[in-house]
N, C-alpha and C positions, 0 to 999 in steps of 0.2 A: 634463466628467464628473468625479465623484469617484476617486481609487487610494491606493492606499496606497505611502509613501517612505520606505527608508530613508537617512535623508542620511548617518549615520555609524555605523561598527558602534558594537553597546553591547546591553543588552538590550534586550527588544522594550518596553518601556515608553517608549523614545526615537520609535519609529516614529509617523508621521505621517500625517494623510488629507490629501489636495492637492485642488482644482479644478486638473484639467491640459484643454488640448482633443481631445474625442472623435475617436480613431483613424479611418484613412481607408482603405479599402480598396487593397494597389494589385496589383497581376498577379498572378493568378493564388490572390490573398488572400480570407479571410471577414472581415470583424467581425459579432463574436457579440455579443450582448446577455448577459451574467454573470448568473444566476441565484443559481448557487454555486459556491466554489472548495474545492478541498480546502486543510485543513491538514496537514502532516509534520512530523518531527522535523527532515528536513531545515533545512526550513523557518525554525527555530528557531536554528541551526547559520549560515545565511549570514545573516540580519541582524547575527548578532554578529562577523561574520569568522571564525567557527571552521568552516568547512567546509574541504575537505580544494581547491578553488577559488574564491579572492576574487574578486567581482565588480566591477567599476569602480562607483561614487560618486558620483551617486546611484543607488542600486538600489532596483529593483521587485518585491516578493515576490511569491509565489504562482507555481503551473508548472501545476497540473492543473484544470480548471473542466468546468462545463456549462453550458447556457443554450439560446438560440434565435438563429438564423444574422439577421443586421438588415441585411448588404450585401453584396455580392459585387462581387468585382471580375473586372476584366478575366479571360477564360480560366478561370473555375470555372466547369462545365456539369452536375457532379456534384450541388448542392446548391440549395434555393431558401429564398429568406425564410420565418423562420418552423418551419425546419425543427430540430428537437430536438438537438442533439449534444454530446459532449463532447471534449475535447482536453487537448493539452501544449504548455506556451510556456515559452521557455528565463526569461522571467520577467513579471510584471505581470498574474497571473492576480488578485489582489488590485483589485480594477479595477467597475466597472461596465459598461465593455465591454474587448474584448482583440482585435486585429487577428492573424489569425494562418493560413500556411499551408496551403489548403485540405485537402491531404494530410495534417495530421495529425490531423485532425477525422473522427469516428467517428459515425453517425446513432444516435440509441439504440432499443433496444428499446421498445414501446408498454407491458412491466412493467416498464420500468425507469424509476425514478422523478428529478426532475432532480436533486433534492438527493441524493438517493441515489449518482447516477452523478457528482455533482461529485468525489466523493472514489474514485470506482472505477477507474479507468484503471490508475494506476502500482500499485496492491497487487497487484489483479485479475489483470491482466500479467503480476505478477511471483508469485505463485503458480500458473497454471499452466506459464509456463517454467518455475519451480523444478521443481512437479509431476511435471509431465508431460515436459519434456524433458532434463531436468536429472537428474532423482529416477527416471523411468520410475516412475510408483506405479502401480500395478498393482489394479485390482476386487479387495475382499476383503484385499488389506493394511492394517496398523496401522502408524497413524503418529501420533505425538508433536508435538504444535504448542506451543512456545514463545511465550511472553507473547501467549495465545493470547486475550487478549481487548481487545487495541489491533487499530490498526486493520488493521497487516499481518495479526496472527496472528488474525483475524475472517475476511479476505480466503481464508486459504490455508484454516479452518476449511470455507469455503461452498465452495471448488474441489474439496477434499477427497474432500467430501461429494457431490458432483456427479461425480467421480471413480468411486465407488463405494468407497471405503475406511471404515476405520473408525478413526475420529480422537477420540485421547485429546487432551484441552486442560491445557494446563500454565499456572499462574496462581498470584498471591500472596497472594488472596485471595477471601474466600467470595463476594461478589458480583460480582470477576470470571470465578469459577469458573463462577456461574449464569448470565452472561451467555454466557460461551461454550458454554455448554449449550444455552442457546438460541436461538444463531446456529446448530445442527447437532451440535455434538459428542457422542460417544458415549460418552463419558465422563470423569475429570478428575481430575489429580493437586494438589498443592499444594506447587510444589517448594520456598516458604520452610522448610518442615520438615527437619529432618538427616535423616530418613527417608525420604525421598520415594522415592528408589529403590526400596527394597523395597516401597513400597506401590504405584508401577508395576509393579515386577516381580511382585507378586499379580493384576494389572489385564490382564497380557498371558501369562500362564502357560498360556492355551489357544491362546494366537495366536502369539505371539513378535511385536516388535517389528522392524519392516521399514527405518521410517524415522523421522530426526528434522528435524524444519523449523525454524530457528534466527534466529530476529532479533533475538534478546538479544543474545549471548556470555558475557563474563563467567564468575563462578564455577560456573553450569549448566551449561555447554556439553560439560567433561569426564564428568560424569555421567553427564549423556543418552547420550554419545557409548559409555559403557559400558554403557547398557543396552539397545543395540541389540540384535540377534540376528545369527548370523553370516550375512556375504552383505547385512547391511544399508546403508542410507546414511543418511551424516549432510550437510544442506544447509546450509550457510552462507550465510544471507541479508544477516546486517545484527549489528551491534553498541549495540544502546539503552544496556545497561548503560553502554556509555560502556568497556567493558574491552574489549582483545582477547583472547581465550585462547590459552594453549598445550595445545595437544595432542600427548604423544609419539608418535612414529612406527610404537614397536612396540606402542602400542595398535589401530593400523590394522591392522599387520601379525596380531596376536594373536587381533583379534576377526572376521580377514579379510572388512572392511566398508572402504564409500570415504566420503571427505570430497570434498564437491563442491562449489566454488563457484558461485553461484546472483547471476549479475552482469547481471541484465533490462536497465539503460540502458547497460554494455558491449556487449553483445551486438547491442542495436538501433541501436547507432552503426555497430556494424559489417554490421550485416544490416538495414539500415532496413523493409527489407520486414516485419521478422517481424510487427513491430506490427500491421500490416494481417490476417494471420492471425491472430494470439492475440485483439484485440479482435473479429474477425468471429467467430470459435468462441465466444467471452464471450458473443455479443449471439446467437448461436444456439441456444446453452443457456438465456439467461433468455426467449428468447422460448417453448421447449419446457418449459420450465418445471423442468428440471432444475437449474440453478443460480438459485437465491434470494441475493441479496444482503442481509448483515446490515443494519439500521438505522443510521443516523449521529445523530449529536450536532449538532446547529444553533447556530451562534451569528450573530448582526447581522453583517455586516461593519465596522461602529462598533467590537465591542469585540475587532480584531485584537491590540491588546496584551494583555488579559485572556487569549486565547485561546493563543498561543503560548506565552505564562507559563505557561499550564495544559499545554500540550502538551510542554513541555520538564523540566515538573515528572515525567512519567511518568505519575499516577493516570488518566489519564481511561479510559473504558470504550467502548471500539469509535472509528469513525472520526470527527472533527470537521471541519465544515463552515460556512465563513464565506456569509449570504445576503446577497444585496441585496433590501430588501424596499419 
C-alpha cells in the first residue's frame, strides 16, 4: 500500500509517498480501509521538528482518519467489515490503510459524511470539552469564536450552535467572515481592524458577551479578553498566530472573569474514557440533527505537500482533507 514519510524534518515539500506492506490486524486491532484523513496545523509542526514532541525517524504523519473497518483482529466483537468509522493514531493516518486499536474507533452517524468525519474527531472533541466542560456555555449566551473560519474555529462555530448559544465569528477577512456565517454563526467581527472592539462592543450591547473561544492567541487574545462581560470566560485553545500572549492578572481580577485552559488530548490521556463520551454525544447530535458539521476542503492524498504548505500558510477556509480516491 501507499503512506506518506517523513524521512527528515524540513518542510513539508521533503515528504514522500512510499509503497510500504499493508498492516495486519493483531489483538484486539481493526485495519481500516483510509477514505480520508484530516489535515492540522499540528500536522505541519512535526514533519518539521517543531512541535513541542520530536518523533523518531522515519515518521508517519497524519493522527485523525475515516473510512471502512477491512479486518479485525483477534478479540474485537464490537465492529464488522465494512462498518463506517472514524479514529485517532498516534501517527500514519496519511496511509491508505492504518491498523489501529479498536477502542479508539468511533462508528459514524448515517449524516455524517466520511470526508466529512475524516477531519471531525480532534476539533469536534475539543469544542465541546472546551464548550461544555471547560466553558459551561450556557443556551442563550454569547460567545466570540476566534479565527472562526479554520477548522477549529468552524468546529466550535457548529457545537456552539447546537449548544444553543449565539456565536459572534471573528475573522480577517470578508470571505472568511461569510464562510463562518455559513457554517452557523450569528454574526461577525473583523478583528484585523484597530476598531474591532468597539464594533463587537455594538454587536453585544443587548447581550453582553459571556465567552471567548481562542485558537489564535497572539495580539487578539488581550482584546477579546477585555471584552468580555463580567463573570465571563475566556478559553484557551491553541496558539496559530504562532505568539503566546500575556495577559495581566489584574485584568482577570478587574473584569472578574476566568481564563481556562481547554487541554482535549491532556485531559484524554488522563481520562481515556472521555473520548468514548464526547464522540457518542457528537454522533447523537448529528444523528438528531442538531449538530451539522461545516463542510471540509478535499485534496488527493498525492498532493500532501501542497496541502500542508497551504495549511501552515494559515489562508485556508474551514477544515482540509487528504482522499484516497
Amino acid at each position: 500500500m501507499q503512506t506518506v514519510v517523513c524521512e527528515q524534518f524540513g518542510p513539508p515539500s521533503q515528504l514522500q509517498l512510499q509503497e510500504v506492506p499493508a498492516p495486519e490486524a493483531a489483538d484486539k486491532e481493526v485495519v481500516v480501509d483510509v477514505h480520508a484523513a484530516g489535515v492540522g496545523f499540528v500536522d505541519g509542526l512535526m514533519v518539521q521538528g517543531l512541535y513541542q514532541v520530536k518523533p523518531p525517524l522515519p515518521y508517519y504523519p497524519g493522527s485523525e482518519f475515516a473510512g471502512t473497518v477491512a479486518a479485525l483482529g483477534a478479540g474485537v466483537d464490537n465492529l464488522q467489515p465494512g462498518d463506517r468509522v472514524m479514529g485517532l493514531t498516534s501517527q500514519g493516518a496519511f496511509a491508505a490503510q492504518v491498523a489501529v486499536n479498536a477502542a479508539s474507533l468511533t462508528k459514524l452517524s448515517k449524516n455524517l459524511p466520511t470526508t466529512v468525519a475524516a477531519g471531525f474527531y480532534t476539533n469536534y472533541a475539543t469544542a465541546l470539552f472546551g464548550l461544555r466542560d471547560c466553558g459551561r456555555l450556557q443556551a442563550g449566551e454569547t460567545v466570540l469564536i476566534l479565527g472562526a473560519a479554520g477548522g477549529v474555529g468552524s468546529a466550535a462555530i457548529c457545537v456552539a450552535k447546537a449548544m444553543g448559544a449565539r456565536v459572534i465569528a471573528a475573522a480577517s477577512s470578508q470571505a472568511k467572515r461569510e464562510a463562518a456565517v455559513s457554517y452557523g454563526a450569528d454574526d461577525s467581527v473583523d478583528y484585523s481592524q484597530e476598531d474591532w472592539r468597539a464594533v463587537l462592543k455594538e454587536k453585544t450591547a443587548a447581550t453582553g458577551l459571556h465567552m471567548v473561544y481562542d485558537p489564535v492567541g497572539g495580539t487578539v487574545a488581550e482584546p477579546a479578553f477585555r471584552s468580555l462581560s463580567p463573570g465571563g470566560r475566556f478559553l484557551v485553545v491553541g496558539f496559530a498566530s504562532g505568539t503566546i500572549p500575556k495577559i495581566a492578572l489584574n485584568l482577570a481580577l478587574l473584569k472578574r472573569s476566568a481564563i481556562v485552559g481547554v487541554d482535549w488530548g491532556g485531559e484524554a490521556r488522563a481520562n481515556p474514557s472521555i473520548n468514548r463520551e464526547l464522540t457518542a454525544t457528537l454522533m447523537q447530535w448529528v444523528d438528531e440533527g442538531r449538530l451539522t458539521p461545516a463542510p471540509v476542503q478535499q485534496r488527493p492524498m498525492s498532493e500532501v505537500r501542497e496541502a500542508l504548505t497551504a495549511q501552515l500558510a494559515g489562508g485556508l477556509i474551514g477544515k482540509l482533507v487528504l482522499t484516497n480516491t
